[in-house]
C-alpha positions, 0 to 999 in steps of 0.5 A: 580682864582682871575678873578673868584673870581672877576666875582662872586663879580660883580655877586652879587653885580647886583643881590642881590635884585633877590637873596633876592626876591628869598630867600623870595619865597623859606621861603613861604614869602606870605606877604611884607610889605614896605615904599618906598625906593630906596636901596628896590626898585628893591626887591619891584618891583620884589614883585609887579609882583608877583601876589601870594605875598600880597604886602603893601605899608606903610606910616609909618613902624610901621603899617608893625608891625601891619600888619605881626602881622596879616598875623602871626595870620591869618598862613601868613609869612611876611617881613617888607622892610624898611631904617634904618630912620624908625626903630625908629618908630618901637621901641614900637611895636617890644615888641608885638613880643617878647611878643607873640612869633610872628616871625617879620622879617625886611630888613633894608637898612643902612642910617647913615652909610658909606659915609652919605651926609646927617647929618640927617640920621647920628643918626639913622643910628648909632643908629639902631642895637644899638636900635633892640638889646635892643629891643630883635632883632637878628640883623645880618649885611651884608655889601659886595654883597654876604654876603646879601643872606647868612644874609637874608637866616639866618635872615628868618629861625631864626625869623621862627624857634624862633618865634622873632623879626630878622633884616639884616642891608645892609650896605650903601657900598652895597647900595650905598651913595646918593650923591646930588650937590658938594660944593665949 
């Protein structure tokens, strides 16, 4: 049993990027929007080859508002990829949403968080719930490999079934900490 229980453990932690990609082909995702990231980047290849999704690469996140506030209009549901570092800049715009009832969806790799290097990324990272709940935001967290789909799953049909903005935080444990040089 535990020899299962390790193997579907293993399992998950490998897949969860097809796990989500799958999950937004299942929801009738037709549009992603994405700064690039590495916590994303095997999702947001698996969005590339996929000739019937509209894949946008952003230079900033908020234009991902913007941009599913348009697919929304035009009878497109989409997603915004994104790190937490980029939730600030979106701040302003998550209040169209909840304004007019226009489901915003977001995938937010953690930074900040667990096993940080980087002091820089420490306040937003901590911040970034904290931030999308004040703004009205559904905020659900999966922090170990199998937890991921089931969160996303739930993150979709709420912002899709409620018409509001929705976000899943994938903790820093899953992604990994980035690690750059040791001291001393």
């Amino acid at each position: 049993m535990n020899a299962l229980v390790n193997a579907e453990h293993a399992s998950a932690a490998a897949d969860w990027p097809d796990r989500i990609y799958d999950l937004l082909i299942s929801h009738d995702i037709r549009q992603v929007a994405y700064v690039p990231d590495s916590g994303h980047s095997r999702l947001i290849r698996r969005c590339h080859e996929n000739a019937d999704l509209k894949v946008t690469r952003l230079a900033t996140e908020e234009e991902g508002m913007g941009l599913l506030t348009g697919a929304w209009l035009g009878g497109e549901r989409g997603v915004v990829l994104m790190q937490s570092s980029g939730v600030g800049n979106c701040i302003n715009l998550l209040s169209l949403s909840i304004m007019h009832r226009i489901p915003m969806a977001m995938i937010v790799t953690m930074r900040g968080d667990f096993g940080e290097f980087n002091p820089a990324q420490v306040p937003m990272g901590q911040a970034t719930q904290t931030v999308l709940e004040a703004m009205g935001t559904l905020v659900y967290r999966a922090d170990k490999p199998e937890d991921v789909a089931p969160t996303v799953d739930a993150t979709l049909r709420f912002a899709f079934n409620t018409y509001r903005p929705t976000a899943t935080l994938i903790g820093q444990r899953i992604i990994g900490a980035k690690v750059f040089g040791k001291k001393g």
